[in-house]
Short mmCIF file of the C-alpha atoms (twelve columns), coordinates in Angstrom:
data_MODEL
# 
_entry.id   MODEL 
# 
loop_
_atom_site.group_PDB 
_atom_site.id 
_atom_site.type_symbol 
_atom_site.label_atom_id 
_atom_site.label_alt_id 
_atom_site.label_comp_id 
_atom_site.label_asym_id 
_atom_site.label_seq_id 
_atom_site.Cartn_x 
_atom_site.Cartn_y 
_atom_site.Cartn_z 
_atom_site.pdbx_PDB_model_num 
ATOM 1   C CA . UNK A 1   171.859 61.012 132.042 1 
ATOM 2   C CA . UNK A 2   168.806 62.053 129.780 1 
ATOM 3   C CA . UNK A 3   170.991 64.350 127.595 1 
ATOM 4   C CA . UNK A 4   173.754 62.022 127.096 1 
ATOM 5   C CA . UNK A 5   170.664 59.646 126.058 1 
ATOM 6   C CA . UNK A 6   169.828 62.509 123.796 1 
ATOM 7   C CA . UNK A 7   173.488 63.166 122.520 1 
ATOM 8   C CA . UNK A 8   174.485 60.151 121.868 1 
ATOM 9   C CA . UNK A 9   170.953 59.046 119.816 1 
ATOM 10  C CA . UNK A 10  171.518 62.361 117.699 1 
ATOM 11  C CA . UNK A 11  174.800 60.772 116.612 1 
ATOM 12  C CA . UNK A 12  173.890 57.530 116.275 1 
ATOM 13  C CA . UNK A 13  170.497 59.296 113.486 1 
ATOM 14  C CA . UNK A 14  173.753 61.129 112.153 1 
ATOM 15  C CA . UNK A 15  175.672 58.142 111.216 1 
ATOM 16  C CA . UNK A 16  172.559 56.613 110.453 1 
ATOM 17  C CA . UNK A 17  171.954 59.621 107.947 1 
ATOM 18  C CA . UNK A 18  174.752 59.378 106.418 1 
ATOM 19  C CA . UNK A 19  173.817 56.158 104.743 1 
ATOM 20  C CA . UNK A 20  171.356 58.282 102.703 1 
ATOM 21  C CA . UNK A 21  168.036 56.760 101.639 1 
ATOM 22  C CA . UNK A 22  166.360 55.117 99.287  1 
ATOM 23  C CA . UNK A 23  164.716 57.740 96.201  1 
ATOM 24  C CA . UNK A 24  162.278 56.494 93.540  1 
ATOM 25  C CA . UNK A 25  164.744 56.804 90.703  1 
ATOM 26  C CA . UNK A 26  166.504 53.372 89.174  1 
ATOM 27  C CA . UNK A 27  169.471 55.814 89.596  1 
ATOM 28  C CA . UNK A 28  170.496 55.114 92.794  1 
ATOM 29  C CA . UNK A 29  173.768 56.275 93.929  1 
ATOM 30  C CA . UNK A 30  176.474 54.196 95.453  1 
ATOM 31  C CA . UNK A 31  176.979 53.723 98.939  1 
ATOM 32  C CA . UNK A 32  179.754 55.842 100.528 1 
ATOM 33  C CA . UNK A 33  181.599 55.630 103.789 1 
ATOM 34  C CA . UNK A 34  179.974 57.938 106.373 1 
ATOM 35  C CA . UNK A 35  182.988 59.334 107.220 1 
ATOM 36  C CA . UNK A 36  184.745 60.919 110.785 1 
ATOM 37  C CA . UNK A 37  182.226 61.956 113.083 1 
ATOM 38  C CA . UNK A 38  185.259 63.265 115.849 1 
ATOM 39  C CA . UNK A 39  188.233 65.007 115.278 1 
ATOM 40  C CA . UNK A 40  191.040 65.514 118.306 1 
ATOM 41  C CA . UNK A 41  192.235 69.235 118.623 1 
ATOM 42  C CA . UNK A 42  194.777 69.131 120.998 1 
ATOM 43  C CA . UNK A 43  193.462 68.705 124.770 1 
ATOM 44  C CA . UNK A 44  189.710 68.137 123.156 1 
ATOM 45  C CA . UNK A 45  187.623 65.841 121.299 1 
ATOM 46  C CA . UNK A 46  185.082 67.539 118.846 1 
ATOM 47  C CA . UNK A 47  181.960 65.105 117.987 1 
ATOM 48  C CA . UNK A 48  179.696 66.343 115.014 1 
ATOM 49  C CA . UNK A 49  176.856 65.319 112.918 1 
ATOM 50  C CA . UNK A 50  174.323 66.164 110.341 1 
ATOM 51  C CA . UNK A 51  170.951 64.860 109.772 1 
ATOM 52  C CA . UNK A 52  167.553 65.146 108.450 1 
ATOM 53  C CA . UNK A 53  165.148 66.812 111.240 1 
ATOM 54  C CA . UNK A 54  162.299 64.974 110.585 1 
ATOM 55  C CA . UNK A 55  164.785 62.095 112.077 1 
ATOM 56  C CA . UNK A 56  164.224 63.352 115.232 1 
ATOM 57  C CA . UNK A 57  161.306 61.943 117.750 1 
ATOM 58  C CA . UNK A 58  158.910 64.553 118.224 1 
ATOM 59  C CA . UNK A 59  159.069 65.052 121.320 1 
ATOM 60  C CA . UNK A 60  162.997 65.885 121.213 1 
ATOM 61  C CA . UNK A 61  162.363 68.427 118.145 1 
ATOM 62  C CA . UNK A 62  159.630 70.112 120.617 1 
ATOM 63  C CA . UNK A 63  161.757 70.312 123.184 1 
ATOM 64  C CA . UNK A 64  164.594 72.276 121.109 1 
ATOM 65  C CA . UNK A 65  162.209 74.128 119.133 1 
ATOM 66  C CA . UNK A 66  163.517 72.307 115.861 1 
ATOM 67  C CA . UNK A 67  160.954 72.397 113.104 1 
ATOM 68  C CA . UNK A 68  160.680 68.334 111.876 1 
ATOM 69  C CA . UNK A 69  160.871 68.146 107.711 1 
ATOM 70  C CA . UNK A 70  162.943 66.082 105.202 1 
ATOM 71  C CA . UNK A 71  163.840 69.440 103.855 1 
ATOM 72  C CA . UNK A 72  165.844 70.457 106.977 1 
ATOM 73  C CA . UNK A 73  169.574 69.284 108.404 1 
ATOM 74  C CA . UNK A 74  170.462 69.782 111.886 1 
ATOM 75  C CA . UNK A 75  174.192 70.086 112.695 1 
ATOM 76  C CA . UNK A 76  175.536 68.962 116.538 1 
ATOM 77  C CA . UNK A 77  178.423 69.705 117.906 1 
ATOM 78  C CA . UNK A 78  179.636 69.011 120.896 1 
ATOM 79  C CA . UNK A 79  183.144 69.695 122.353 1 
ATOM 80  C CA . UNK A 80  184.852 67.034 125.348 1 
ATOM 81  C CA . UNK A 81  187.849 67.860 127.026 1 
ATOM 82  C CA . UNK A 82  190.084 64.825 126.331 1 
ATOM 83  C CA . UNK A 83  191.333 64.305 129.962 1 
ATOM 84  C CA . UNK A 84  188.518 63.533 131.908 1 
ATOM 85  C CA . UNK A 85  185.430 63.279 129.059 1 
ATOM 86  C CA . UNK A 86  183.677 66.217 130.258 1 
ATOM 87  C CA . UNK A 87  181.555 68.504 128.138 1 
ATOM 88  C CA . UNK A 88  183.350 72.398 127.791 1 
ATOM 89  C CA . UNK A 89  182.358 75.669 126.341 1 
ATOM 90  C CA . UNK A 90  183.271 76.820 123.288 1 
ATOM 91  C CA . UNK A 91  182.407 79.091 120.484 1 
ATOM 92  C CA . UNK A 92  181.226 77.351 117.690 1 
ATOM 93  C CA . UNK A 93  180.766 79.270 114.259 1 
ATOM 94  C CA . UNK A 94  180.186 77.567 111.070 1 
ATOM 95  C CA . UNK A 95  180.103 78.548 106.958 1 
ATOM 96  C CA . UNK A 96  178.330 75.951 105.077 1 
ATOM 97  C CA . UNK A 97  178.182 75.911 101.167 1 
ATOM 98  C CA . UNK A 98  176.739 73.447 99.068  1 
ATOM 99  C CA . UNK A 99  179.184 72.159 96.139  1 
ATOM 100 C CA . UNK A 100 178.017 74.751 93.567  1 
ATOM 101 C CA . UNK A 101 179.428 77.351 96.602  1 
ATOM 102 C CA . UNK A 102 176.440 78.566 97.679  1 
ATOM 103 C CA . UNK A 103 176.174 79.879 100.985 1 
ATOM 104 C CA . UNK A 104 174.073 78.478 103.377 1 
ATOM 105 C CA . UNK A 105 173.416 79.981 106.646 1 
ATOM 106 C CA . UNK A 106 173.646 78.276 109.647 1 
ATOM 107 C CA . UNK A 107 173.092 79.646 113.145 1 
ATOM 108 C CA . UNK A 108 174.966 77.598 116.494 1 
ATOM 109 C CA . UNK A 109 172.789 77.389 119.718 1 
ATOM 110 C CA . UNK A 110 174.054 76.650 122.693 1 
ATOM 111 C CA . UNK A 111 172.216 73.681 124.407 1 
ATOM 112 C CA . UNK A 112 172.967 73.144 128.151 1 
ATOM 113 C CA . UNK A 113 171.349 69.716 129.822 1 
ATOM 114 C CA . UNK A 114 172.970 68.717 132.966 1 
ATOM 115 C CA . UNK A 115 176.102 67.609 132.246 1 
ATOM 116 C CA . UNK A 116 175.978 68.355 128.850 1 
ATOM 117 C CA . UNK A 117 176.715 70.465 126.395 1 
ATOM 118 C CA . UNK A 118 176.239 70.868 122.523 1 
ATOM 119 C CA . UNK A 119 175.883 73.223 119.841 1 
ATOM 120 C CA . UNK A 120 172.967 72.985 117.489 1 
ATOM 121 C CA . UNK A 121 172.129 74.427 114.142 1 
ATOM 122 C CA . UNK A 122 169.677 74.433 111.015 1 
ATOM 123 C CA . UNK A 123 169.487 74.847 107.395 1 
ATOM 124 C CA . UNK A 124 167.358 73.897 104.729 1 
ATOM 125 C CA . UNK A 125 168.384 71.093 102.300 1 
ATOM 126 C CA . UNK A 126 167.481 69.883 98.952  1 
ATOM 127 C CA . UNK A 127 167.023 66.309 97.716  1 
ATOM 128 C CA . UNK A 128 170.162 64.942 97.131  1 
ATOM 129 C CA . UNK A 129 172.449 68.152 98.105  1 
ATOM 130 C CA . UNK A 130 175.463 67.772 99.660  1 
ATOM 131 C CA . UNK A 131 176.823 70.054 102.107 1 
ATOM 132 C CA . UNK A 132 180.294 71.224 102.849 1 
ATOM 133 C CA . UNK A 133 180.344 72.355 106.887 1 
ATOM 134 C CA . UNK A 134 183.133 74.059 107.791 1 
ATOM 135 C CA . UNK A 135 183.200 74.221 111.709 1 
ATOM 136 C CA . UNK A 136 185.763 76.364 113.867 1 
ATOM 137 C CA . UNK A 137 185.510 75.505 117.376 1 
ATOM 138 C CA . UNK A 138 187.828 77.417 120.067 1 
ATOM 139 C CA . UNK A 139 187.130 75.758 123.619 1 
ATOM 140 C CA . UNK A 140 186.749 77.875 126.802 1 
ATOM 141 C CA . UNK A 141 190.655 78.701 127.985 1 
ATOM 142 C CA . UNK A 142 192.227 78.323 124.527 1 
ATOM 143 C CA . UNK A 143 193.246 80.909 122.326 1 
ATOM 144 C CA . UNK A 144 193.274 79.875 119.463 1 
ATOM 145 C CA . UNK A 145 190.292 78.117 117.193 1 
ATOM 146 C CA . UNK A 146 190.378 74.680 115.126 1 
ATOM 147 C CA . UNK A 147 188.862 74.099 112.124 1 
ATOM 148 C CA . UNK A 148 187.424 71.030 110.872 1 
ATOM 149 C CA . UNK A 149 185.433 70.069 107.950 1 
ATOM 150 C CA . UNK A 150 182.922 67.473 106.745 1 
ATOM 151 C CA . UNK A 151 180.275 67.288 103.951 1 
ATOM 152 C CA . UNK A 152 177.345 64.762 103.700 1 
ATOM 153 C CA . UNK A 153 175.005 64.459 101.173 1 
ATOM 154 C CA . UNK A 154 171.098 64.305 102.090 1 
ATOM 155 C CA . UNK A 155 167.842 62.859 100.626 1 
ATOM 156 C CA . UNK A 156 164.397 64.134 100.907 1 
ATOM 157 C CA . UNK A 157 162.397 62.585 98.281  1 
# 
């Protein structure tokens, strides 16, 4: 029950993040829609979200060795199987590029909590960089992967 409490407050900071924040410029960008946070591929639901680490409580970035700074984004992913809403396997890989195409590496974890399970990963941001993630997820028992795609911008100053 603790982990779903945990999954489901990482979402809620990503939509959350997705607002941005405010910067100290007069230039202050508009607004923008946060976007999907789930895509359906087939017999599963794929939830994902990006967000500034130092979003996290403390005590949650201790526990999943996640360093805490505006200058790091933490992509979840977690993969449900449609039929019954239970949390499945699956390989996770991701590219991520930022829109002047450069590469930004991003290593998936696999975190296991009871009944759930999600993928985490980090990578270092910049104030006002916007990410393109690029996520191919193939659940336990199917052959062949999905790919799905978001971007969100992010604010550090």
């Amino acid at each position: 029950m603790i982990s779903r409490k945990i999954l489901i407050a990482l979402s809620l900071l990503g939509l959350v993040s997705a607002c941005g924040g405010a910067g100290e410029s007069t230039d202050v960008p508009e607004a923008q829609p946060a976007g999907a946070t789930s895509a359906d591929i087939g017999d599963h639901v794929v939830h994902f979200s990006a967000q500034s680490t130092d979003q996290l409580p403390p005590e949650v970035a201790r526990a999943y060795n996640i360093v805490r700074s505006k200058n790091r984004a933490m992509l979840n992913v977690s993969v449900l199987r449609e039929a019954d809403n239970t949390a499945v396997t699956a390989k996770v890989t991701v590219k991520t590029v930022n829109l002047t195409g450069q590469l930004k590496n991003v290593t998936m974890r696999q975190i296991n909590e009871q009944d759930a399970i999600y993928y985490i990963g980090e990578v270092a941001v910049a104030n006002r960089e916007t990410l393109i993630f690029d996520i191919s997820v193939t659940p336990e028992g199917v052959d062949r992967p999905s790919d799905l795609r978001f971007k969100r911008q992010f604010f550090t100053d």
